[in-house]
MITOR-69038 format. One record per residue (C-alpha): residue number from 1; x, y, z. Coordinates in Angstrom, 2 decimals, padded with zeros to 5 digits, always signed. Each point is the difference from the previous one (the first is absolute). Layout:
N
REC  num       xx       yy       zz
REC  NUM        X        Y        Z
...
END
This chain:
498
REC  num       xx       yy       zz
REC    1  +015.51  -011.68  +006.65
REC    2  -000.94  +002.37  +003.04
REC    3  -001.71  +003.00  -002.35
REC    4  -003.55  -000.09  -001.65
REC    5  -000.34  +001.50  -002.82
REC    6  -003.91  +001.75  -000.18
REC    7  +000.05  -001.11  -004.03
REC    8  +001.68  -002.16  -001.91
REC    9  -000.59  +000.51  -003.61
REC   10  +000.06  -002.29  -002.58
REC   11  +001.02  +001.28  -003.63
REC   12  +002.02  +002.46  -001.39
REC   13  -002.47  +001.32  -002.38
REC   14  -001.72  +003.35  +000.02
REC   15  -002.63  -000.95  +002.46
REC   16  +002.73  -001.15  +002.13
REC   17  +002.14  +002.83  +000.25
REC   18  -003.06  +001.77  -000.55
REC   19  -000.99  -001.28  +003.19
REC   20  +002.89  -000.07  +002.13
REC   21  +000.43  +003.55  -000.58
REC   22  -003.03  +001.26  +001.60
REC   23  +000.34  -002.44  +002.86
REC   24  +003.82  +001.24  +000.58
REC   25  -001.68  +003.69  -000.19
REC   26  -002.43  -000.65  +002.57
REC   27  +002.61  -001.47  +002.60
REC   28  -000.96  -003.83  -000.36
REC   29  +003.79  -002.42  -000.26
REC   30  -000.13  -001.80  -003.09
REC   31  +002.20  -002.52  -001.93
REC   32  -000.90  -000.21  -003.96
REC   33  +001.14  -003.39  -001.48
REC   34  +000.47  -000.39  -003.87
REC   35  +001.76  -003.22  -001.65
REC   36  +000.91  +002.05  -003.12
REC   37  +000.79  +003.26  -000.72
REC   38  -002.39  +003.16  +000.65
REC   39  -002.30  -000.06  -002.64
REC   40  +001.18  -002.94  -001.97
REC   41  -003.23  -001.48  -001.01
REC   42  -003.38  +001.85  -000.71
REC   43  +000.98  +003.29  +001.08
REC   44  +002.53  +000.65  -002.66
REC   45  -002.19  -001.43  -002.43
REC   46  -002.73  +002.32  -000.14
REC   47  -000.66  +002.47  -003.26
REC   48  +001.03  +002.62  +002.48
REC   49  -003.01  +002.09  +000.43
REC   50  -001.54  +001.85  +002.83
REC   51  -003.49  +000.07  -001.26
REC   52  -003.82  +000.05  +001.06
REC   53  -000.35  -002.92  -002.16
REC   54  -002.29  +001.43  -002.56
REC   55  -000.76  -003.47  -001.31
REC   56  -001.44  -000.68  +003.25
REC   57  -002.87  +002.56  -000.75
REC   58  -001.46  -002.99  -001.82
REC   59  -000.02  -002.46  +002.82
REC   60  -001.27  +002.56  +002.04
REC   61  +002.57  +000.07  +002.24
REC   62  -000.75  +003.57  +000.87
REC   63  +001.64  +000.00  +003.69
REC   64  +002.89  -001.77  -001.03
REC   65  +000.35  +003.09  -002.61
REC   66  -000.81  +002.74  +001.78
REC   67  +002.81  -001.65  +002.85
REC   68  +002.62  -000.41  -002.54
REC   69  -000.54  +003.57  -001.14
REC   70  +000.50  +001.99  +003.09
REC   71  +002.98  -002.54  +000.18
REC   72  +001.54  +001.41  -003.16
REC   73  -000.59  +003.74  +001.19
REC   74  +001.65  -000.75  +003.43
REC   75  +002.56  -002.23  -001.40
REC   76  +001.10  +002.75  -002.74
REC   77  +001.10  +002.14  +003.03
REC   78  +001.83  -002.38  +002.10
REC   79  +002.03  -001.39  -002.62
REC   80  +000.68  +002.28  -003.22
REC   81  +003.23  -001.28  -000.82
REC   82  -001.67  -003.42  -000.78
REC   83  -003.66  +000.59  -000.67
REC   84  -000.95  +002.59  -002.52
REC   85  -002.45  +001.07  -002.11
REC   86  -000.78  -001.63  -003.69
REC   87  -002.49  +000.69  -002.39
REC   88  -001.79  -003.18  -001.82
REC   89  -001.87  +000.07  -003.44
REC   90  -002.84  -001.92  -000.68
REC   91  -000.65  -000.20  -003.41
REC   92  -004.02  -001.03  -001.06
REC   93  +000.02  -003.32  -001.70
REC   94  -003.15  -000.01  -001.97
REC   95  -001.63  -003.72  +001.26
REC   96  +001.19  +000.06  +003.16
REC   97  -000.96  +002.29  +002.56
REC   98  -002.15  +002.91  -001.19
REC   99  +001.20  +003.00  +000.35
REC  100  -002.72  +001.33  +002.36
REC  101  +000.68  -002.93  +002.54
REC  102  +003.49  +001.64  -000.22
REC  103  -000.48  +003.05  +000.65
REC  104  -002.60  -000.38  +002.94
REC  105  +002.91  -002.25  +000.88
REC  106  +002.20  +002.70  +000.40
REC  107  -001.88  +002.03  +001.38
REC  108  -000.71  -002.04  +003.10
REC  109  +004.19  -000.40  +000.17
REC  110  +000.06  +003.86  +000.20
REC  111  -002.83  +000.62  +002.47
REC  112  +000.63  -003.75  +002.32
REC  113  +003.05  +001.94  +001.72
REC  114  -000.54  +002.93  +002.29
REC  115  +003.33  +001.49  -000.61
REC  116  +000.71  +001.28  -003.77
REC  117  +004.04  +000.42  +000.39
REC  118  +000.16  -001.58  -004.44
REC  119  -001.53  +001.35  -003.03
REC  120  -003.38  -001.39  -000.20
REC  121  -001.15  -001.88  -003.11
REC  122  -001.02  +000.76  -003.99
REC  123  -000.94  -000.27  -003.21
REC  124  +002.67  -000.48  -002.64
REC  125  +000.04  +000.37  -003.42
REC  126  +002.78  -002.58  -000.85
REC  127  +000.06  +001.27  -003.87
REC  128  +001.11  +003.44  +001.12
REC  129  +001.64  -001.17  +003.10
REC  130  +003.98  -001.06  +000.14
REC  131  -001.12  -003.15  +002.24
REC  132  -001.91  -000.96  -003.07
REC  133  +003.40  -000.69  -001.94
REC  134  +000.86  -003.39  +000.92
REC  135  -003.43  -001.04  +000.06
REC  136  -001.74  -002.03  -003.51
REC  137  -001.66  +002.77  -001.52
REC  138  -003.78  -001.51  +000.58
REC  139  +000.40  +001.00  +003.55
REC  140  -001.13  +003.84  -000.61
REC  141  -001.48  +000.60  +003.62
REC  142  +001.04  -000.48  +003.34
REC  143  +000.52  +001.46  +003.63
REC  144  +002.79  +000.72  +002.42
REC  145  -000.08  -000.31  +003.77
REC  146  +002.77  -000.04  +002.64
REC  147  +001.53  -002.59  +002.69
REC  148  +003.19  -000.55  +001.29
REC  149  +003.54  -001.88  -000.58
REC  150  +001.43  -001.68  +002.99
REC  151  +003.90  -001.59  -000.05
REC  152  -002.03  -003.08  +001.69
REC  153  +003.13  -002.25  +001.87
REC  154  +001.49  +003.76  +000.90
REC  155  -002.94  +000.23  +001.60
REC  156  +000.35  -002.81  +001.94
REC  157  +003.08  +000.61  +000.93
REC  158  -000.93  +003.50  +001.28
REC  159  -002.42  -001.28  +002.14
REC  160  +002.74  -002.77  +001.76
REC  161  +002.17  +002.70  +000.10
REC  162  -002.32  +002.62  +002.13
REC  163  -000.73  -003.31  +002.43
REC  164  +003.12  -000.78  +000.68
REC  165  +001.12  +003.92  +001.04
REC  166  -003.23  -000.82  +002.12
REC  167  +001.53  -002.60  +001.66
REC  168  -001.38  -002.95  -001.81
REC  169  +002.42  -002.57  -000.78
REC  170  -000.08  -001.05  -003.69
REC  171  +001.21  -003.83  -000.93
REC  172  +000.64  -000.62  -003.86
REC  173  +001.07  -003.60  -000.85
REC  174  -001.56  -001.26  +003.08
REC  175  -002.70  -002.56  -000.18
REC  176  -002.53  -000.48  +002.66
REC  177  +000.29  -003.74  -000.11
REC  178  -002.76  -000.94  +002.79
REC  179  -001.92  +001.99  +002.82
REC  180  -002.23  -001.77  +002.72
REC  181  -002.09  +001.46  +002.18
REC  182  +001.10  -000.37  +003.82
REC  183  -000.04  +001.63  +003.36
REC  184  -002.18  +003.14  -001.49
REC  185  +002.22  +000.81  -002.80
REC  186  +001.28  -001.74  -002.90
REC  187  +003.46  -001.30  +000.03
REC  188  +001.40  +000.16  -003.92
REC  189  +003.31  -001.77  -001.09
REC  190  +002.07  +002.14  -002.66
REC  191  +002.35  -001.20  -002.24
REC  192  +002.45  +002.56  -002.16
REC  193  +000.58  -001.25  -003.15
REC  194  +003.50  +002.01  -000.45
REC  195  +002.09  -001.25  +003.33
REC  196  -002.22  -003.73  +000.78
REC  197  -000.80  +001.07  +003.88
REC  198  -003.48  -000.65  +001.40
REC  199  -001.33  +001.70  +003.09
REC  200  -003.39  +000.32  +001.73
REC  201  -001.61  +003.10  +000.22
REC  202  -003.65  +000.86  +002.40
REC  203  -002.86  +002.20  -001.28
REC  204  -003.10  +000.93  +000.85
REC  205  -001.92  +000.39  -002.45
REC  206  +001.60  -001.55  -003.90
REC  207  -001.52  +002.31  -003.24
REC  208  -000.06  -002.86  -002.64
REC  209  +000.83  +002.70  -003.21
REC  210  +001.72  -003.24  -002.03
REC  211  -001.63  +001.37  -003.44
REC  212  -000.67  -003.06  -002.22
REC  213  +001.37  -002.08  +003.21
REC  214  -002.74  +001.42  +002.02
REC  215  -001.90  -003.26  +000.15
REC  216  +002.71  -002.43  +000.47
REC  217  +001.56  +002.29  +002.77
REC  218  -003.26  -000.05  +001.65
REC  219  -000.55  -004.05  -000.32
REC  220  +003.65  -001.09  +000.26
REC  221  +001.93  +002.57  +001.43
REC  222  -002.22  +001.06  +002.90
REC  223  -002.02  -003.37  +000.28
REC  224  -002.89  +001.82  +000.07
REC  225  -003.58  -001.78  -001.41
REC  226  -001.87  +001.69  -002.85
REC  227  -000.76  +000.22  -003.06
REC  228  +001.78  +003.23  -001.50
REC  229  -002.04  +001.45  -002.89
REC  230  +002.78  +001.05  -002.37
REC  231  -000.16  +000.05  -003.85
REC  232  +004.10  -000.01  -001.93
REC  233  -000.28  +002.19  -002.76
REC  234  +003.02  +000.36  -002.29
REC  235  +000.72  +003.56  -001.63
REC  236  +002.77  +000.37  -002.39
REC  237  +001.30  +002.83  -002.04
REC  238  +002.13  +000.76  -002.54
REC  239  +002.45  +003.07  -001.24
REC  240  +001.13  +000.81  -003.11
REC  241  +002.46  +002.87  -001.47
REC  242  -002.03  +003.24  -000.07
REC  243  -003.41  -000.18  -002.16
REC  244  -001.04  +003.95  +000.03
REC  245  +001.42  +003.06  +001.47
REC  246  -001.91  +001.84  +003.12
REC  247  -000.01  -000.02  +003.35
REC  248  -003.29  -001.72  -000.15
REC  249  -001.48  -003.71  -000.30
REC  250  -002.81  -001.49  -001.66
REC  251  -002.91  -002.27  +001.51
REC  252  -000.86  -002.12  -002.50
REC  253  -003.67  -001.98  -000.21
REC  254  +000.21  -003.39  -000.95
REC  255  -003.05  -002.63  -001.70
REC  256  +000.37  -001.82  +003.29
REC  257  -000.61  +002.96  +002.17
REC  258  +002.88  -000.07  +001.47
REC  259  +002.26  +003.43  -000.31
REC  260  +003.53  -000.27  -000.53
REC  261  +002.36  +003.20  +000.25
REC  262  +002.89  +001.01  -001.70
REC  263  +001.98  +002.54  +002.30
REC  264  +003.74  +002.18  -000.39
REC  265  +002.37  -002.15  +001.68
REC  266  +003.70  +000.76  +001.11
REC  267  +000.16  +002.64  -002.19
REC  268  +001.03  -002.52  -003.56
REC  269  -002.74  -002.62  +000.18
REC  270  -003.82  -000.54  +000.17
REC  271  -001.93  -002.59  +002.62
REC  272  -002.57  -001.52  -001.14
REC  273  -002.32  -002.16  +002.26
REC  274  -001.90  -001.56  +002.40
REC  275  -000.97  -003.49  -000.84
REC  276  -002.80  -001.66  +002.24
REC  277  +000.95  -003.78  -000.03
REC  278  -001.66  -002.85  +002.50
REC  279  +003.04  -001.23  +001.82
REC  280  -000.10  -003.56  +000.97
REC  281  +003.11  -001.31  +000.51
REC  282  +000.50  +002.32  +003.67
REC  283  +002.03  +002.51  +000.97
REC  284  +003.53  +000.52  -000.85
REC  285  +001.83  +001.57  -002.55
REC  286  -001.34  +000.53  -003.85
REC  287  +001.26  +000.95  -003.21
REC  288  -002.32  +001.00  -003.10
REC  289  -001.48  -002.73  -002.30
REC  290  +000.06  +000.36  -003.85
REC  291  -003.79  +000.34  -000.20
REC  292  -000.11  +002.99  +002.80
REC  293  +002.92  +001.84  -002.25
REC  294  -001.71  -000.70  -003.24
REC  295  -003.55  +001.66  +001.80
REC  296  +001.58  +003.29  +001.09
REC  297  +001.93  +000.33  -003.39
REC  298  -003.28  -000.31  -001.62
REC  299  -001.72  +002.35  +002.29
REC  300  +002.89  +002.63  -001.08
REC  301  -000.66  -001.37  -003.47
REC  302  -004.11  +000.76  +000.02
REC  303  +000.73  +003.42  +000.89
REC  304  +003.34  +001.39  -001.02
REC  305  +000.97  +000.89  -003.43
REC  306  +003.52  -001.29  +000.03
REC  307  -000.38  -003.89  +000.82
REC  308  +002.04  -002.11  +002.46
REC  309  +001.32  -003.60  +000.69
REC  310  +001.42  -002.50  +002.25
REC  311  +003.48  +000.55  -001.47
REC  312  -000.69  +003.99  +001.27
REC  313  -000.21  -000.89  +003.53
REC  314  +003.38  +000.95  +002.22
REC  315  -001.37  -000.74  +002.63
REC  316  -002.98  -001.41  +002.34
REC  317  -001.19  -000.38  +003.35
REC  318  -002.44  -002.32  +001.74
REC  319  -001.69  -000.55  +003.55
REC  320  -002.39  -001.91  +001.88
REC  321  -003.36  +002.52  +001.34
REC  322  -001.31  -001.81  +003.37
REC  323  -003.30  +001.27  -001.00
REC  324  -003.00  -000.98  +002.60
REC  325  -002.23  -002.15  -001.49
REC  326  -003.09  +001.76  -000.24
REC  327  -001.57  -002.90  -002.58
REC  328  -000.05  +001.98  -002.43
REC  329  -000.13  -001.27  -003.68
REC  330  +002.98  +000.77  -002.13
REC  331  +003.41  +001.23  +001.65
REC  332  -000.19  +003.58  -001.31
REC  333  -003.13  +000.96  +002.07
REC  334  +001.01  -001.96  +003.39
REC  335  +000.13  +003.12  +002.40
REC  336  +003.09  +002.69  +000.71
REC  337  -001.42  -000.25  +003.65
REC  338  +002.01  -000.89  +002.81
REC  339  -001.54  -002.24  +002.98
REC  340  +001.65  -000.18  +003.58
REC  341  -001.06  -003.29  +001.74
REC  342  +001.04  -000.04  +003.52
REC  343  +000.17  -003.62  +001.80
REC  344  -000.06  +000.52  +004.28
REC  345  +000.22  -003.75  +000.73
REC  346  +002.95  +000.60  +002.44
REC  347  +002.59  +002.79  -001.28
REC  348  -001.54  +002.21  -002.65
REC  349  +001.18  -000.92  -003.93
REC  350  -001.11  +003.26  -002.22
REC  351  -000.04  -001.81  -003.69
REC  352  +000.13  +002.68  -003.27
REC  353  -001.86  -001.36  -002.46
REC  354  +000.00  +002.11  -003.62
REC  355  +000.61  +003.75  -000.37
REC  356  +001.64  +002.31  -002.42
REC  357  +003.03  +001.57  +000.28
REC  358  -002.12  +003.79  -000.03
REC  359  -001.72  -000.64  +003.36
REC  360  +003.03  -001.95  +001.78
REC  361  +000.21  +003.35  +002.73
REC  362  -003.91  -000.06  +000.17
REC  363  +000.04  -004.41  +000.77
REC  364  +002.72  +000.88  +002.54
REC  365  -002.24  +001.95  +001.64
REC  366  -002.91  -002.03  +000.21
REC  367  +002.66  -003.36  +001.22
REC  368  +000.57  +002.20  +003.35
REC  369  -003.43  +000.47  +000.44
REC  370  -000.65  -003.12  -000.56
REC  371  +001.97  -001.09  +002.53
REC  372  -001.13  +002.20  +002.27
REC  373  +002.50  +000.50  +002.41
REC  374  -000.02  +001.96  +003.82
REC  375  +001.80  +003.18  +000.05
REC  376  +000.55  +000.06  -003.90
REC  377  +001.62  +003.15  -001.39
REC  378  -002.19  +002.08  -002.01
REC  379  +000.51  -000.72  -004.01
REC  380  +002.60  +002.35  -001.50
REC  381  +001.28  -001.39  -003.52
REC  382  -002.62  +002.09  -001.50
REC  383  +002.21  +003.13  -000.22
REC  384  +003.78  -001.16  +000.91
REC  385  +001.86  +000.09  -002.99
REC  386  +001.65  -003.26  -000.87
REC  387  +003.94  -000.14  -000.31
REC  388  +000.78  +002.76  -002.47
REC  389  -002.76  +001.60  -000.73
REC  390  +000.52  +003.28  +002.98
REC  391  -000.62  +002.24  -002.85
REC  392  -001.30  +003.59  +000.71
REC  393  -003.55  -000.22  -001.68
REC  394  +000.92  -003.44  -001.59
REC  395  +002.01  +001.79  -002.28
REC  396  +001.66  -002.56  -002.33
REC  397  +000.89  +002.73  -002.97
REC  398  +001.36  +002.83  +002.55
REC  399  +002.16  -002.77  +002.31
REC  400  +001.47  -001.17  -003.10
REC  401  +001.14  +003.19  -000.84
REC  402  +001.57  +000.82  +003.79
REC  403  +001.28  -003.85  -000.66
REC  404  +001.91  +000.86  -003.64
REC  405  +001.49  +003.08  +001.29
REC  406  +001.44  -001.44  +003.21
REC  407  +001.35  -002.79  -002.29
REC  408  +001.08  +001.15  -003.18
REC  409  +002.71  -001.96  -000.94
REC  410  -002.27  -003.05  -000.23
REC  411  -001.70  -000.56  -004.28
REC  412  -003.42  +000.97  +000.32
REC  413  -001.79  -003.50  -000.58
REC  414  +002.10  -001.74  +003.15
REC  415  -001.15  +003.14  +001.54
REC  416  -003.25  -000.22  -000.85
REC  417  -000.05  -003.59  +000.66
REC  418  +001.69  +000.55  +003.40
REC  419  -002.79  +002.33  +001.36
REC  420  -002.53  -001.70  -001.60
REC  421  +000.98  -003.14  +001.94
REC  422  +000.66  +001.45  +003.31
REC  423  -001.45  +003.08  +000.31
REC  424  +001.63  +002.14  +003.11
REC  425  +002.09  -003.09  +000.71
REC  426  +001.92  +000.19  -003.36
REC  427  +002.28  +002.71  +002.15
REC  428  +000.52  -003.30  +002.71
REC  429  +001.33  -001.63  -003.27
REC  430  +002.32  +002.16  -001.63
REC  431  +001.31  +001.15  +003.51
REC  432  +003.42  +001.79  -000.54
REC  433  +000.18  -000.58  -003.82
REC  434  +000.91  +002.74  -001.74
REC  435  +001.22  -001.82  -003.16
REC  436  -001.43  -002.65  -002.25
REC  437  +003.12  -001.93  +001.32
REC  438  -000.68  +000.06  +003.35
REC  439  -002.77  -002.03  -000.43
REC  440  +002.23  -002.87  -000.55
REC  441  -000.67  -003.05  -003.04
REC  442  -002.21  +000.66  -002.35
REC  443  -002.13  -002.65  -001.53
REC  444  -002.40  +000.16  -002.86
REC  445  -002.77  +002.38  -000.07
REC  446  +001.48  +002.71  +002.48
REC  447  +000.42  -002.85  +002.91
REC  448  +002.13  +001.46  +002.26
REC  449  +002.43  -002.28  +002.99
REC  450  -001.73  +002.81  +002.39
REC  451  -003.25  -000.64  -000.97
REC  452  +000.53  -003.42  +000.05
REC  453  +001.66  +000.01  +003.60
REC  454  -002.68  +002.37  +001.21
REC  455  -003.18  -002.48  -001.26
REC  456  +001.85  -003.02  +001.94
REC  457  +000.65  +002.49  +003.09
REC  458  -003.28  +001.38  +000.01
REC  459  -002.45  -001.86  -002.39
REC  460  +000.52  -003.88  +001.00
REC  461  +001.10  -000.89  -003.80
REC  462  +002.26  -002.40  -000.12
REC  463  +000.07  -001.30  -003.58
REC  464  +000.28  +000.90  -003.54
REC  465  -003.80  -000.43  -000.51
REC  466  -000.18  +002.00  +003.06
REC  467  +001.25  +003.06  -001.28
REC  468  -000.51  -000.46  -003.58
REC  469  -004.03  -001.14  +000.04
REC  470  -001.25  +001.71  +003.06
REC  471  +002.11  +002.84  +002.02
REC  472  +000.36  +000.79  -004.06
REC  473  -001.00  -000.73  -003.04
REC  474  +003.80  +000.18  -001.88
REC  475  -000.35  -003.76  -000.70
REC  476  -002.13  +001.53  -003.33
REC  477  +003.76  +001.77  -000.45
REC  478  +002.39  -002.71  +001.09
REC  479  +001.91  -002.75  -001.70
REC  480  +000.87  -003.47  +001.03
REC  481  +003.73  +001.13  +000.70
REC  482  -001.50  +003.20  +001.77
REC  483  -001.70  -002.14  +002.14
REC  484  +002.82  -002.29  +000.73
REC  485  +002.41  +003.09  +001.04
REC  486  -002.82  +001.13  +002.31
REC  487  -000.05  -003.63  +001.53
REC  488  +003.44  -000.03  +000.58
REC  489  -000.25  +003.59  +001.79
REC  490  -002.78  -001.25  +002.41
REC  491  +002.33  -003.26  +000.73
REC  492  +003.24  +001.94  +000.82
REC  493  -001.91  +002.33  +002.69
REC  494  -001.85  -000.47  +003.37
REC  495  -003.46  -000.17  -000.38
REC  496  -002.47  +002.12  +002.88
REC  497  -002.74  -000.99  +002.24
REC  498  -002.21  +002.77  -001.96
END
C-alpha cells in the first residue's frame, strides 16, 4: 500500500469517467472504482439526447441552457460516430402551450448558443408536411428545431477508455466498501466482486460520483457528517416496433406539462419516454410500473394517429436521476443543474450531486477547479476527440465511406453498425479479417466472437447484459438461446483487465 493515488473516484457513471478522464489528461494518478458495470444504472437509462434542454426555458434555467448548448456543438465534433444530429417536431396542441410561447421558445434555443453548427428552428405546416402523417389530423401546425442523439453507455465507455490510455486505472466490479480519513489521505478498502480479494488502497483526495448512491457513499462509505441534498427521481421509457418512418422524432406536449418524445431507435423500433416519478424506496435497480407504461402509451395515444398499448411494448428501460434537491414542487421542474460540494475537514471529498448527461465534460471541468490543485495541467477535453471519433472535420458520412471500401466483404448494416459503434477503432476490431468468417461465431443480430473478444479485451464487459444492453444495443435483436450461446462463449475464454 506504498502508492497514493491523487483521486480516487467513486462511480462508474458518466460523471465518473467523465471525470477521471480529464484528471488522467492533466497528469494527476487516479483509480476509478465502480461495483457494477460502466454505465449500468442511470447513464444507460437516459432518452439519449444531447440537448439545451428546451423545457428548461420555462424554469428559467437560462445558464444551464446556454452551457448544455455549447456542450452539444463541442460534443458533435469530438464524438461523431456516437453523437449526431436529429431533428425534433413539435406539433401545436391547441390548449396547451400557445403557439407564440413556442415560437419565442425557439427562438431563444436558436440564438442561447454562440455557435450555429444545426439547422436553426421553424414553422411547419404539418397538413402539407410528411412529419404531419402520423400525427391525428387536428394537429395542423407545428415547428421543427434540432439537437442531438448520443449512444449514452458508449459514451461512457469512451470516456473510461481515453482515461485509462491516460494512465488511469479503471476498476469494474469493485466496490469501495469503506474509506477513513488518516495520516493526510484517505485509506479506502476495495473489494472485487468477480475473484473475492480485498485490498487497501491511499488517496488524496476521494470524488464521491456514486449517482443515486451519492448520499449514502458520502454518510456511510466515507463517514463523513452532512446532510446531502439529493432528490431520486425515476425515469422510465418504453420502445415499441416502428410507429412512423423518418429520420426524425416528435416532442410531444402533454396536459401535465410534461413533454414526452418519441424518437427513431435501432433502426426497427420507436422510444418513447421520460417519466418523472418521486423515488422513495432509494437507490438501486428499477424496472417500469404498469401506471408509468400506461402514461407514455397514452401520451403516444393523445398525439399519434395510429394508437398503442401495453401489449406493444418490446421493450423498456428504467433508472434512478440523483437529482439535487432544489425544493422544488413537482419532480418534473426540480433543476438539470449540477452542484459540486467540496468537504476539507481533513482529506478533500468532491461530492457530484445532479447533472445531465449533456454537460458531463463541462461538470468535469468545474470538479478540478473545484479542487483546486498546485501545478494543475491546463484543461484540454474541450477539443481531444474521444476514442473513435479522430475524424478529419468530424466527418461521420465521408469516414464511413473510407470505412466500407477498406472492408467490403462485411453486409452493410454490421458495417454500418461497426463504425457507428467505434468510429476509427472499428479497424482495432476487425484487425486482419478479411472474411465474414474470420470474425469467428456469430450470434444474433451481427454479434460477432471478435467483437465480443475485443469489448472484454478492451471495453471491461464481462456479461451478457454487458454487451447486449450497453457496449450494444443487440439485446432488442437477441433471443433467449442467443443469449445463452453468447454466455457460454464469455465462460470458455479468459476474461481482460480492460
Amino acid at each position: 500500500m506504498d502508492d497514493v493515488y491523487d483521486l480516487l473516484v467513486i462511480g462508474g457513471g458518466i460523471n465518473g469517467a467523465g471525470i477521471a478522464r480529464d484528471a488522467a489528461g492533466r497528469g494527476l494518478s487516479v483509480l476509478l472504482c465502480e461495483r457494477g458495470d460502466l454505465a449500468e444504472h442511470t447513464s444507460s437509462a437516459s432518452t439519449k439526447l444531447i440537448h439545451g434542454g428546451l423545457r428548461y426555458l420555462e424554469q428559467y434555467e437560462f445558464r444551464l441552457v446556454r452551457e448544455a448548448l455549447a456542450e452539444r456543438e463541442r460534443l458533435m465534433r469530438l464524438a461523431p460516430h456516437i453523437i449526431w444530429p436529429l431533428r425534433f417536431v413539435l406539433p401545436h396542441d391547441s390548449g396547451l402551450r400557445p403557439a407564440w410561447l413556442l415560437r419565442i421558445g425557439l427562438f431563444l434555443y436558436d440564438h442561447l448558443s454562440r455557435l450555429r453548427a444545426l439547422p436553426g428552428s421553424q414553422s411547419l405546416d404539418l397538413t402539407a408536411e410528411g412529419v404531419g402523417a402520423p400525427l391525428q389530423s387536428r394537429l395542423t401546425r407545428g415547428f421543427a428545431y434540432s439537437d442531438c442523439w448520443v449512444e449514452d453507455s458508449r459514451l461512457v465507455v469512451l470516456n473510461a477508455l481515453d482515461a485509462a490510455e491516460r494512465g488511469a486505472a479503471i476498476r469494474t466490479r469493485t466496490n469501495v466498501e469503506s474509506a477513513l480519513r488518516e495520516d493526510g489521505a484517505w485509506t479506502a478498502t476495495l473489494h472485487d466482486s468477480e475473484t473475492g480479494r480485498r485490498e487497501r488502497v491511499r488517496a488524496r483526495i476521494v470524488v464521491n460520483a456514486a449517482g443515486p448512491w451519492v448520499g449514502q457513499t458520502l454518510l456511510r462509505t466515507l463517514a463523513v457528517e452532512a446532510q446531502p441534498k439529493v432528490r431520486l427521481i425515476k425515469g422510465s421509457h418504453i420502445v415499441t416496433r416502428k410507429l412512423y418512418e423518418g429520420d426524425h422524432a416528435y416532442i410531444l406536449q402533454q396536459p401535465d406539462r410534461r413533454i414526452v418524445f418519441a424518437i427513431p431507435y435501432e433502426r426497427d423500433f420507436t422510444l418513447i419516454g421520460t417519466t418523472d416519478v418521486p423515488h422513495e424506496a432509494g437507490p438501486g435497480r428499477v424496472t417500469i410500473s404498469p401506471e408509468e407504461t400506461r402514461y407514455l402509451c397514452d401520451c403516444i395515444n393523445r398525439s399519434f394517429a395510429r394508437a398503442i398499448g401495453p401489449d406493444d411494448v418490446v421493450w423498456s428501460y428504467s433508472g434512478v436521476r440523483p437529482l439535487y434537491d432544489d425544493a422544488a414542487a413537482s419532480a418534473s421542474t426540480i433543476t438539470r443543474d449540477y452542484v459540486l460540494e467540496l468537504d476539507t475537514d481533513g482529506p478533500p471529498v468532491l461530492s457530484v450531486f445532479g447533472g445531465k448527461i449533456t454537460t458531463y465534460r463541462r461538470l468535469a471541468e468545474h470538479a478540478l477547479e473545484k479542487l483546486a490543485l498546485p501545478g494543475l495541467k491546463p484543461a484540454w477535453t474541450g477539443s481531444a476527440p474521444l476514442p473513435g471519433g479522430e475524424m478529419a472535420g468530424s466527418d461521420f458520412d465521408a469516414f464511413f465511406a473510407d470505412f466500407r471500401a477498406a472492408n467490403a466483404y462485411l453486409p452493410e448494416p454490421l458495417a454500418r453498425r461497426l463504425a457507428r459503434a467505434y468510429g476509427t477503432r472499428a479497424a482495432n476490431l476487425l484487425g486482419d479479417a478479411r472474411t465474414t468468417a474470420d470474425l469467428g461465431e456469430s450470434f444474433d443480430g451481427g454479434l460477432t466472437a471478435r467483437e465480443v473478444d475485443y469489448l472484454t479485451r478492451t471495453e471491461w464487459a464481462r456479461s451478457p447484459d454487458d454487451i447486449l444492453w450497453r457496449r450494444t444495443k443487440l439485446g432488442l435483436r437477441t433471443g433467449r438461446e442467443g443469449v445463452a450461446r453468447l454466455a457460454r462463449h464469455l465462460a470458455g475464454r479468459t476474461i481482460g483487465a480492460g
